[in-house]
C-alpha positions in Angstrom: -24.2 -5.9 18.8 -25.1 -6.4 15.4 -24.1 -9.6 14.8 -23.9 -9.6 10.7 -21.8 -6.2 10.7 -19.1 -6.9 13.7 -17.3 -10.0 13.7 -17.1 -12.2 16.5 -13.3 -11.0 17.7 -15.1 -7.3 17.4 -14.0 -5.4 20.9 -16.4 -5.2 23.8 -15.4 -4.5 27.3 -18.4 -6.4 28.9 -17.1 -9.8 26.9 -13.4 -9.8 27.5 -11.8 -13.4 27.6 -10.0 -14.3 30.6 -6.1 -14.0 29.3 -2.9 -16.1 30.4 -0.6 -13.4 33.5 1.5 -10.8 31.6 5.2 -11.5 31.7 7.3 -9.1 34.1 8.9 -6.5 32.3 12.6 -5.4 32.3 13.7 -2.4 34.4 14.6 -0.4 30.8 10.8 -1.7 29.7 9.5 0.0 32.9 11.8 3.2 32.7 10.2 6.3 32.5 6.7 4.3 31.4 3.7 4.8 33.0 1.2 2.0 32.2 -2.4 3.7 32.0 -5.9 1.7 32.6 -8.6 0.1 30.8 -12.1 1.5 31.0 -14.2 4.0 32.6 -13.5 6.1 29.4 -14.8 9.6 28.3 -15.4 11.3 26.1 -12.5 13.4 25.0 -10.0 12.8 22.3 -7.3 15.4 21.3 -8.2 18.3 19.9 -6.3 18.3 16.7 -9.2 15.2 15.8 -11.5 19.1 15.7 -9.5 21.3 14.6 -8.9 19.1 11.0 -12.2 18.7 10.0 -14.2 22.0 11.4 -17.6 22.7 10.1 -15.9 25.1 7.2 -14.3 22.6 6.0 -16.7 19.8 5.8 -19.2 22.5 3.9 -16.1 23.0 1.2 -16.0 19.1 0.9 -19.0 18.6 0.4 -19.6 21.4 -2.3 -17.0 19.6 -4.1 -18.3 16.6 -3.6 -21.6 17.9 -4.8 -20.1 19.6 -8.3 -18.0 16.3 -9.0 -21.4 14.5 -8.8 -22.9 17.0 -11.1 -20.3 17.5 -13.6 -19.9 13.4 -14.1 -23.7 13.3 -15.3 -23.0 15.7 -17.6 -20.3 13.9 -19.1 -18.1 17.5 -18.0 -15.7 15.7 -15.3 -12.1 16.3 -14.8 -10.2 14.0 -12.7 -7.7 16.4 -10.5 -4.3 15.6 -9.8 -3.5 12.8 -7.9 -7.0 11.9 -7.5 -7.9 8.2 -6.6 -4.2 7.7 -5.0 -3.9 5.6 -2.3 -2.6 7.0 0.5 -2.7 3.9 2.2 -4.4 5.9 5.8 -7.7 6.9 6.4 -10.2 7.0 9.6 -13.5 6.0 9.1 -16.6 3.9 10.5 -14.8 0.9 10.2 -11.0 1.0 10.8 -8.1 3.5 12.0 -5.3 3.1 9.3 -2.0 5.3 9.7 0.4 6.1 6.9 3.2 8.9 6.3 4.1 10.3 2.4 7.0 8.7 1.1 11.1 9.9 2.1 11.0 12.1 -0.8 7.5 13.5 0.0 9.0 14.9 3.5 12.4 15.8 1.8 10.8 18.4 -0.1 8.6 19.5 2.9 11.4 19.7 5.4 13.3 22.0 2.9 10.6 24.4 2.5 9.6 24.3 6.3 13.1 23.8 7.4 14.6 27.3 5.6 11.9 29.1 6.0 12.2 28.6 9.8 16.3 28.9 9.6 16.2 31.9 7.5 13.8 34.0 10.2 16.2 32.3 13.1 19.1 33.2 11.1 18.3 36.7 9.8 17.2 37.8 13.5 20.4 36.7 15.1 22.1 38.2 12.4 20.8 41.3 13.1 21.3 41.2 16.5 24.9 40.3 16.4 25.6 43.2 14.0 24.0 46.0 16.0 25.8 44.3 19.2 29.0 44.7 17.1 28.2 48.5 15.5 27.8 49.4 19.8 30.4 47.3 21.1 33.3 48.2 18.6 35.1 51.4 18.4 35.1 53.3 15.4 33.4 50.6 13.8 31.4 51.9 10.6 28.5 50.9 9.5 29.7 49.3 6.3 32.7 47.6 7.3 30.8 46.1 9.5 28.5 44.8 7.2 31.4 43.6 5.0 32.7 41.5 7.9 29.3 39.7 8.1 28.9 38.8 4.4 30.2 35.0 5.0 27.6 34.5 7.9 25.0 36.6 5.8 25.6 33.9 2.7 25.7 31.0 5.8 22.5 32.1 7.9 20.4 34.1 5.4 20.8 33.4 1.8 21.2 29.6 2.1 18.1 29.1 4.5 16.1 31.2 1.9 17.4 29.0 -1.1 16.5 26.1 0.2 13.0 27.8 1.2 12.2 29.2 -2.0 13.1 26.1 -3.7 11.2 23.7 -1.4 8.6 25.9 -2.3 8.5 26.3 -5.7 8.7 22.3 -5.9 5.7 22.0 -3.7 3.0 24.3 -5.3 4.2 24.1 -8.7 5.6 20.9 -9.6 3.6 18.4 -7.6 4.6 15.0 -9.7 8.2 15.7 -8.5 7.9 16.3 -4.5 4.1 14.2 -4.0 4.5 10.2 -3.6 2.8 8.6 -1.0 4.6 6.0 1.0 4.8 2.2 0.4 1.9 1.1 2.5 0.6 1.5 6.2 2.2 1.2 9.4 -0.8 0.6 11.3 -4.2 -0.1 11.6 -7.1 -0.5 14.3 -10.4 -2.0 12.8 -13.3 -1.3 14.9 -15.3 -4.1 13.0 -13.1 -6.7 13.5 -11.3 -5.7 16.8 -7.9 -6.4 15.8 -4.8 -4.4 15.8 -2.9 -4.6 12.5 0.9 -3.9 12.1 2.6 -4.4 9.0 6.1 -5.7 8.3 8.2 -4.3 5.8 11.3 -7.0 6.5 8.8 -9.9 6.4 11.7 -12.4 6.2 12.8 -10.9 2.9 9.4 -10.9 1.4 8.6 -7.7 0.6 12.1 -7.3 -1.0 11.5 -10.1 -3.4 7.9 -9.7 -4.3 6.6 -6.5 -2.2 4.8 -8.7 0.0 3.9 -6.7 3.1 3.5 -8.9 6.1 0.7 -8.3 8.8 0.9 -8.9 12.8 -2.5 -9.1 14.0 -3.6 -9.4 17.8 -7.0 -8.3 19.2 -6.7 -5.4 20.6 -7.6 -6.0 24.6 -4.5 -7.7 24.3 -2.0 -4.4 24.1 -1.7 -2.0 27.1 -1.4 1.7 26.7 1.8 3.3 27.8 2.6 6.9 28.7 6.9 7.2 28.0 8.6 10.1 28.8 11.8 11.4 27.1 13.4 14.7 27.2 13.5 17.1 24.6 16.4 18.8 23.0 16.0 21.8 26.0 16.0 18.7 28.7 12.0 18.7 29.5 10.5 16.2 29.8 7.6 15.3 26.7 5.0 12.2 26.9 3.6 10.3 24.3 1.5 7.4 24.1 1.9 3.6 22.8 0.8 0.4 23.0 2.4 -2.5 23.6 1.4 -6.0 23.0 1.4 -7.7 26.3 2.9 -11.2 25.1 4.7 -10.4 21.9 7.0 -7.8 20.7 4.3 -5.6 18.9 4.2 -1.8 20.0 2.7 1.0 18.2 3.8 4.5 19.0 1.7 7.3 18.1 4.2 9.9 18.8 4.0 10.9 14.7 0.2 11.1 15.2 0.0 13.4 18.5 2.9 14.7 19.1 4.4 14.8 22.2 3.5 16.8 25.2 4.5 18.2 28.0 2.0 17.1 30.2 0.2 13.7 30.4 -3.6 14.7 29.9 -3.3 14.5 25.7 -1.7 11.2 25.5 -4.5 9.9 28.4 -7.1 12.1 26.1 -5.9 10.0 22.5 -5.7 6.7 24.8 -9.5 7.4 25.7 -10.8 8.0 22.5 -9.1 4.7 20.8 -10.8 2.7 23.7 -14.2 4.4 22.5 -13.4 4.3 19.1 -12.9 0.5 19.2 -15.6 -0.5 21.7 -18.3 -1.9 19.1 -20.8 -1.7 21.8 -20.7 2.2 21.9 -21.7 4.7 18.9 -18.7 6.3 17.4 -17.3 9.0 18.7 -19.1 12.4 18.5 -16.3 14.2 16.6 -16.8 16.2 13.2 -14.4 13.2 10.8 -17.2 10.8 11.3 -20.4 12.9 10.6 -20.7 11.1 7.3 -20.2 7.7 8.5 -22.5 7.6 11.5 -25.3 6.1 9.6 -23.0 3.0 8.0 -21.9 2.2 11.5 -25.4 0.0 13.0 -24.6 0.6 16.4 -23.9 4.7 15.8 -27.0 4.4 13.9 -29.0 3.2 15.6 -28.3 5.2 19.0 -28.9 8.6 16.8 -31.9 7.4 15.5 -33.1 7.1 19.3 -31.4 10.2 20.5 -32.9 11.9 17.3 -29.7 13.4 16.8 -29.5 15.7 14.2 -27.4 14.4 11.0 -25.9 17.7 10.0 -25.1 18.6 13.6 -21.8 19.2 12.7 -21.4 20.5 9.4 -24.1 23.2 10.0 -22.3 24.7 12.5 -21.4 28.1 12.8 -18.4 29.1 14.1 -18.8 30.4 17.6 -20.9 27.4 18.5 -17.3 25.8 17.6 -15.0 27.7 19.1 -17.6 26.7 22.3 -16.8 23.2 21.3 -13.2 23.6 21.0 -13.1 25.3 24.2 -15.1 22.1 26.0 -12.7 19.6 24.7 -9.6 21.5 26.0 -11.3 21.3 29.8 -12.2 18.2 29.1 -8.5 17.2 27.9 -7.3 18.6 31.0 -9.5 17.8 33.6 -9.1 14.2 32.5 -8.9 11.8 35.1 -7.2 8.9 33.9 -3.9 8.1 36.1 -6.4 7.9 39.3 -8.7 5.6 37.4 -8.7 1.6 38.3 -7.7 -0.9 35.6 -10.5 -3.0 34.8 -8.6 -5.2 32.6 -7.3 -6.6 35.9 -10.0 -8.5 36.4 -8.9 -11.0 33.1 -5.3 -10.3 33.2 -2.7 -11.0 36.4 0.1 -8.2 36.0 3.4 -9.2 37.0 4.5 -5.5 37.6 
């Protein structure tokens, strides 16, 4: 480990401390919750980490990248809008922080996505109802028919489509109005330090009177990963991943990250790639997002520089070696072999349950 870059709480599974037993949890803590092992990791992480930054799209960045450079040494640059707002999240070679846009941020995007999928819903059961009707009903003409239907027309058509066309209009035409980011994080893993960050918006009253936003820190072999399962509004049963600090009341769910599934293997999948993602003695993962931080991470740098792997790897490649790639993480993802593994974090920590 490169002992000027990580710090000394930095997370390495061969130097994990000896820890005091775990305290037993309640039946409604063990409900449902499947607690899922340290170590033995591979490499897999949920696909949506590929599908977000595909080679296409890191050859567009960096074109614009390339004519911002260019147009600011000729004196020529525009800022965009919105440019240089913090949106308070971000993954790169040092930490993992997680933020959502602000209430009126997803307002705005709920009504456009919201009644645009209620107009489609509501225009197709409309339909169907009214031809039901037209051969159901005697002597029932086309038009009366349709006369009949104007109140659920207005209800399951019209309004749906207002709000749709008005959500949209905000959204690509009016930015200032709909855009905001939130107030700050909600979490944050930092692979150079090795502590898990939440932060508290109550912070006795703080952040009320001075927007003070607190911080609960705990290293992060000190949280297990948890797999719950809840029904879904049909009754089937979804899983989603969080951890859970095993001595205080700290738990981060990651259900707004992944969402949920209906089988186990993607939560196990996101659980594997945080372990690999925070183990300092391991290069970073090999995943498109941090192509252009591999060479400010030393460790990452230093194992491509002996594997001679090629810098660009990712953003020069072409498409159907992706889709290959894409197709290799899915049987990855779901031959992963997680809930038969043995917890190595047993060996410094005595589980009551």
């Amino acid at each position: 480990m490169d002992n000027t870059y990580y710090a000394n709480t930095a997370y390495n599974p061969v130097h994990i401390p000896q820890q005091p037993a775990s305290a037993e949890r309640s039946w409604l803590g063990k409900f449902a919750k499947t607690r899922l092992p340290w170590g033995r990791t591979q490499e897999v992480a949920p696909d949506h980490f590929l599908r977000d930054d595909t080679p296409e799209s890191l050859r567009f960045w960096e074109q614009v990248d390339k004519e911002r450079d260019e147009q600011k040494a000729l004196g020529t640059y525009k800022p965009k809008p919105f440019e240089g707002v913090d949106l308070h999240g971000g993954l790169d070679h040092e930490r993992f922080r997680y933020a959502l846009l602000s209430k009126r941020s997803h307002f705005w995007m709920y009504l456009c996505g919201g009644g645009r999928f209620l107009f489609f819903l509501g225009t197709a059961l409309l339909i169907f109802v009214y031809i039901t009707e037209l051969c159901i009903v005697a002597d029932a003409t086309w038009l009366e028919t349709a006369v009949s239907f104007l109140s659920m027309f207005y209800i399951l058509s019209v309004f749906p489509l207002a709000c749709w066309l008005i959500g949209s209009l905000v959204i690509n035409k009016f930015p200032r109005l709909w855009f905001k980011p939130s107030r700050g994080p909600i979490w944050e893993l930092n692979r150079r330090t090795g502590l898990v960050t939440v932060f508290d918006y109550d912070n006795n009253g703080e952040y009320k009177k001075n927007g003070s936003i607190g911080e609960i820190t705990a290293p992060f072999y000190e949280f297990d990963a948890y797999i719950s399962t809840a029904p879904d509004r049909q009754g089937l049963p979804m899983n989603f991943l969080y951890l859970a600090h095993r001595y205080r009341d700290i738990t981060i769910n990651f259900s707004s990250l992944i969402a949920p599934d209906r089988t186990p293997e993607l939560p196990c999948a996101l659980w594997d790639f945080l372990q690999n993602y925070m183990d300092s003695s391991r290069p970073l993962p090999e995943l498109p997002c941090f192509e252009k931080y591999r060479a400010l991470d030393p460790i990452t740098a230093a194992h491509d520089q002996q594997t001679g792997r090629n810098p660009r790897y990712w953003i020069d490649m072409d498409d159907a070696a992706f889709a290959a790639q894409l197709d290799d993480m899915s049987r990855r993802i779901n031959a992963i072999d997680t809930l038969s593994r043995r917890n190595l974090m047993a060996k410094h920590v005595a589980y009551a349950d």
